[in-house]
Structure formats: structure tokens, C-alpha cells
C-alpha positions in Angstrom: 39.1 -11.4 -31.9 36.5 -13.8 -33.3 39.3 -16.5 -34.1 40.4 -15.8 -30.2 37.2 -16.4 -29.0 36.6 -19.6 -31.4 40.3 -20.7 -30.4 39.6 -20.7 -26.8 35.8 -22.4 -26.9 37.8 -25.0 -28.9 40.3 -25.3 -26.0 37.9 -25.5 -23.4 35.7 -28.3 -25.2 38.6 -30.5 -25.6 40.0 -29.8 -22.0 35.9 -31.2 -21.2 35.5 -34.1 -23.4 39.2 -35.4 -22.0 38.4 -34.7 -18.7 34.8 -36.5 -18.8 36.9 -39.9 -20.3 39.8 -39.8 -18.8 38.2 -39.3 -15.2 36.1 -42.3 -13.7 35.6 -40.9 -10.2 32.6 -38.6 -9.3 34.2 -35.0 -9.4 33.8 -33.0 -6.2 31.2 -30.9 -7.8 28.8 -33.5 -8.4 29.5 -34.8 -5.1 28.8 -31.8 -3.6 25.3 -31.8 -5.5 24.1 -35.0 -4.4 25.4 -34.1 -0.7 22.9 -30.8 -0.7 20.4 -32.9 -2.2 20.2 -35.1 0.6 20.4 -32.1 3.2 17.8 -30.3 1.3 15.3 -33.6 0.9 14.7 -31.8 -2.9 15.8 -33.5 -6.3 16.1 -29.0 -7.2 19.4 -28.4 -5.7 19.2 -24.6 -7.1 16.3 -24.2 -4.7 17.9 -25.9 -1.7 21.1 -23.9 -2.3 18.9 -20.5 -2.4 16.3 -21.5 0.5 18.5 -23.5 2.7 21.8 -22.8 2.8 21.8 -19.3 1.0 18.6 -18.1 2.6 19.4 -14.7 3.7 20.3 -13.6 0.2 16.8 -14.7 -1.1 15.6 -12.5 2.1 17.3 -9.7 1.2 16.6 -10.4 -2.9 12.8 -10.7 -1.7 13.3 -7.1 -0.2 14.8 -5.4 -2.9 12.0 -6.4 -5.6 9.7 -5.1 -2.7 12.1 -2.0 -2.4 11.8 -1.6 -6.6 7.9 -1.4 -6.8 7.1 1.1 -3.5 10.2 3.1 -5.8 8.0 3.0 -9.1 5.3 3.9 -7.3 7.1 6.8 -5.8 8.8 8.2 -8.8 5.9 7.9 -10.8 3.2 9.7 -8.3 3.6 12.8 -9.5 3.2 12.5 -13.3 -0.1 13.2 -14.6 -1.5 9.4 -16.0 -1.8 8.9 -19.4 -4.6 10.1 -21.5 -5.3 6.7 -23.4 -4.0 3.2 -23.6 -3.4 1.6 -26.8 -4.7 -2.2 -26.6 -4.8 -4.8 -28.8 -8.4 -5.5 -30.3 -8.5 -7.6 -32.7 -9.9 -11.1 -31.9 -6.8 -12.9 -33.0 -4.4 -11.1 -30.4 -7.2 -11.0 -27.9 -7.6 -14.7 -28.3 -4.4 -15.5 -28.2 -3.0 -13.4 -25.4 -6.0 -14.8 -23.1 -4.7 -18.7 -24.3 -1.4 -17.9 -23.4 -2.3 -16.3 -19.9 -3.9 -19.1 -19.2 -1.1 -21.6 -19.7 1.4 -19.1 -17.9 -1.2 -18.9 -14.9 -1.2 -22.9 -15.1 2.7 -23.1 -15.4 2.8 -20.7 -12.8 0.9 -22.9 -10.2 3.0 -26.0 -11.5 6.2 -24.4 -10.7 5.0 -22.9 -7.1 3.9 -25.9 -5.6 6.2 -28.9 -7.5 9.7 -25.9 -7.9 11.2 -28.3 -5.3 11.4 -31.1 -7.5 11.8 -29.8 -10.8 13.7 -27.2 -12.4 11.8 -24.0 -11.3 10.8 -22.2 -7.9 9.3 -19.4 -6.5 11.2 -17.1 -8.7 10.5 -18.9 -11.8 6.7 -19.1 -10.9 6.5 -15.5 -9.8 7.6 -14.7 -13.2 4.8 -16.9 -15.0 2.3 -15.3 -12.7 3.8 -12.2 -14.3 3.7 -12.9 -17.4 -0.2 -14.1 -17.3 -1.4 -11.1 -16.0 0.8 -9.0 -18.6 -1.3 -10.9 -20.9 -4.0 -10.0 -19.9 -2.9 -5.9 -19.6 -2.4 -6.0 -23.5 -6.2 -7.1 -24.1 -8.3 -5.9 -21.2 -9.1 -2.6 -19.8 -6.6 -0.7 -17.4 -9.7 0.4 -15.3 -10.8 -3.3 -14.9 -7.7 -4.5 -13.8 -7.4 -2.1 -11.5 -10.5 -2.5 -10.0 -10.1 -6.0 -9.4 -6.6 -5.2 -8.2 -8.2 -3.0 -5.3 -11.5 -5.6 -4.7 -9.3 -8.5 -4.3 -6.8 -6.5 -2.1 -3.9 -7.9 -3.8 -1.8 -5.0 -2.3 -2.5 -6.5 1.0 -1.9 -10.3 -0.1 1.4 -8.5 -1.3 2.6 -7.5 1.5 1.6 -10.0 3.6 3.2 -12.8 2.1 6.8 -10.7 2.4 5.9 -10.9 6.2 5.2 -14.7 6.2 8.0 -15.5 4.1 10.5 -13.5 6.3 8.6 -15.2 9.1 9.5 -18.5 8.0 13.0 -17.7 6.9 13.6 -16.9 10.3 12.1 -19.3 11.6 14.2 -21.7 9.2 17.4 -19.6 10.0 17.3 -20.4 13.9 17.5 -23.8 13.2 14.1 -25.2 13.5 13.1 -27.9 10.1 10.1 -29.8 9.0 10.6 -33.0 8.7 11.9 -33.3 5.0 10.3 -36.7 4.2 11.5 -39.0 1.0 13.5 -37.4 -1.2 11.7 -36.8 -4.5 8.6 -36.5 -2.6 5.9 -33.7 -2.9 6.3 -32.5 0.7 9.8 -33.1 1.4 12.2 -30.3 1.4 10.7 -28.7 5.0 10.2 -25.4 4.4 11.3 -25.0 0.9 8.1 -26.1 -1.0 6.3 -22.9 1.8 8.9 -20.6 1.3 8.7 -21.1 -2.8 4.8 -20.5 -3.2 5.4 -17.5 -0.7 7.9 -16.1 -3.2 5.6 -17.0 -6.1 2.7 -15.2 -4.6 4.9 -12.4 -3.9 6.8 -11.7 -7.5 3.4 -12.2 -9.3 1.5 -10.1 -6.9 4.5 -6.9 -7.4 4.8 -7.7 -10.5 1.1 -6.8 -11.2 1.2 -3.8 -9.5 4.2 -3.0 -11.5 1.9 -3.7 -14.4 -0.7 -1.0 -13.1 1.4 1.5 -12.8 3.6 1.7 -15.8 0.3 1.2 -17.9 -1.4 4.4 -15.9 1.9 6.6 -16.6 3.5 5.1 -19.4 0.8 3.1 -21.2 1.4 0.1 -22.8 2.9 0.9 -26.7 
């Protein structure tokens, strides 16, 4: 089976490198790229495919990841919390973890606001947000975490920016665009740049509650 699999990656690389110098014409794929580009008014034609022309599937994408965290939080209501949470300790980790929360928490912002014109998106920077605050989880004390969880209301910001960015989907759906400005620029795209830092806020936001509970029931090690 390997020599099957190597024979046809062979196959395929040559059929590429043929086709790339036999053919001088723009294929219809990358055509089709530069025409959504110019629909879109982003350089990121992933995120004008999945908040322009694909939008209802990121809706219903946004939903489910909503739908998976109320279903953690169901499942896991009944089981008595854990006793103690094993944490990392030593300066090294600690110092560490914090330095690389902080550069996910930067990434994170980077993503959210310029996902539009770079590889990236809301998606992408939801994960980052993630990612910083599961940094964090490893070094810092459940308790405090969750206790800044509840003062901040980040349940509430949660929630609320699934309503704002089904809001604006809809709004986007029925036809209505923002003007979409020079391509390449900052605030082109209409809603797309909005509807990216509303998913961003969203994933990170979830994904910290997600955080919260699988350290109170499952701990973290």
C-alpha cells in the first residue's frame, strides 16, 4: 500500500507541474478567487467566502459551538467538582505560560480586527483568545478565574455577541452592505471585518467557559 500511495502522489505532482507549464491562461479557479475578491472588497477570500456568500453556514456553525458549551455545562451539572487542581508552579512554566498568553492574547486581537486582509478571521482569533486564557488556567487559580469570569460578566458578553452577530448576518443576508471601500483596506469588506471580531469575541468568550468547567469537574492533569 505505501508504494500505491507514493505511486499516485508521484502521479499527481507531475499531472501539476505539466499543467502549471503547459497552461498560460488563468485557470477558472483562480479566476474565481479574484472575482470574490472583488465582491468581497477583502484580499482573505476564505473569509469573504464564509461571511458573504456562505453566511448561513457560519450562522448555524456559530450556533452549534453555542449548542456544545450550554451541553458541557449540562452534562457536567451533576458531578460533584473536583477536590484539587494540579497546576503548574514552578517559575519557569509559570513564566512562560504567562509570556505565551500574552502573545496569543496579542495574536488574537491582530487576527480579529485585520482577519479580513490576512490569512486568519474570527475563527482563527477566537481560537488564540482560547488558547491565552488556557494559558493562563495551567498557572493561575481556578477560583480566580472564575471570579473574574462572573465580575466581568463574560457569560453575558457571550451571549450577547451571538445576538449581534446573528443580528448582522441578517441584516447582511437581506441584502443591505456597507460600503466595502478600497480593496486591501482596513475597513473594506462591509460587514465582514464586524462579523469577524463578533465571532472572535464569541469563540474566546465559550471557549473560556469551556475552560471553567472541565477544570471544576475534570481538573486540568
Amino acid at each position: 500500500m505505501r508504494w500505491l500511495y507514493g505511486g499516485a502522489t508521484l502521479l499527481v505532482a507531475l499531472w501539476l507541474i505539466i499543467a502549471v507549464q503547459a497552461g498560460g491562461a488563468v485557470s477558472p479557479t483562480v479566476e474565481a478567487v479574484q472575482v470574490l475578491a472583488l465582491e468581497t472588497g477583502v484580499p482573505n477570500t476564505v473569509a469573504g467566502l464564509i461571511l458573504r456568500n456562505r453566511l448561513y453556514d457560519t450562522v448555524f456553525e456559530v450556533v452549534v459551538f453555542s449548542t456544545a458549551i450550554l451541553g458541557a455545562k449540562y452534562l457536567l451539572a451533576d458531578e460533584q467538582p473536583t477536590a484539587s487542581v494540579a497546576q503548574f508552579s514552578d517559575i519557569p512554566s509559570v513564566v512562560l505560560a504567562r509570556v505565551g498568553a500574552t502573545v496569543s492574547a496579542l495574536i488574537a486581537v491582530e487576527l480579529a480586527i485585520r482577519g479580513h486582509l490576512t490569512p486568519g478571521g474570527g475563527f482563527a482569533a477566537g481560537v488564540a483568545g482560547g488558547t491565552a486564557i488556557g494559558l493562563i488556567a495551567v498557572t493561575a487559580s481556578a477560583t480566580w478565574m472564575e471570579e473574574i469570569y462572573a465580575r466581568w460578566r463574560a457569560d453575558l458578553w457571550e451571549k450577547l455577541s451571538l445576538v449581534a452577530f446573528i443580528g448582522v448576518a441578517i441584516v447582511s443576508l437581506v441584502g443591505w452592505q456597507l460600503p466595502t471601500g478600497e480593496l486591501g483596506a482596513l475597513l473594506s469588506g462591509g460587514w465582514i471585518p464586524v462579523l469577524n471580531i463578533l465571532v472572535a469575541i464569541k469563540v474566546a468568550l465559550g471557549s473560556w467557559a469551556a475552560i471553567l468547567i472541565f477544570i471544576r469537574y475534570r481538573g486540568l492533569l
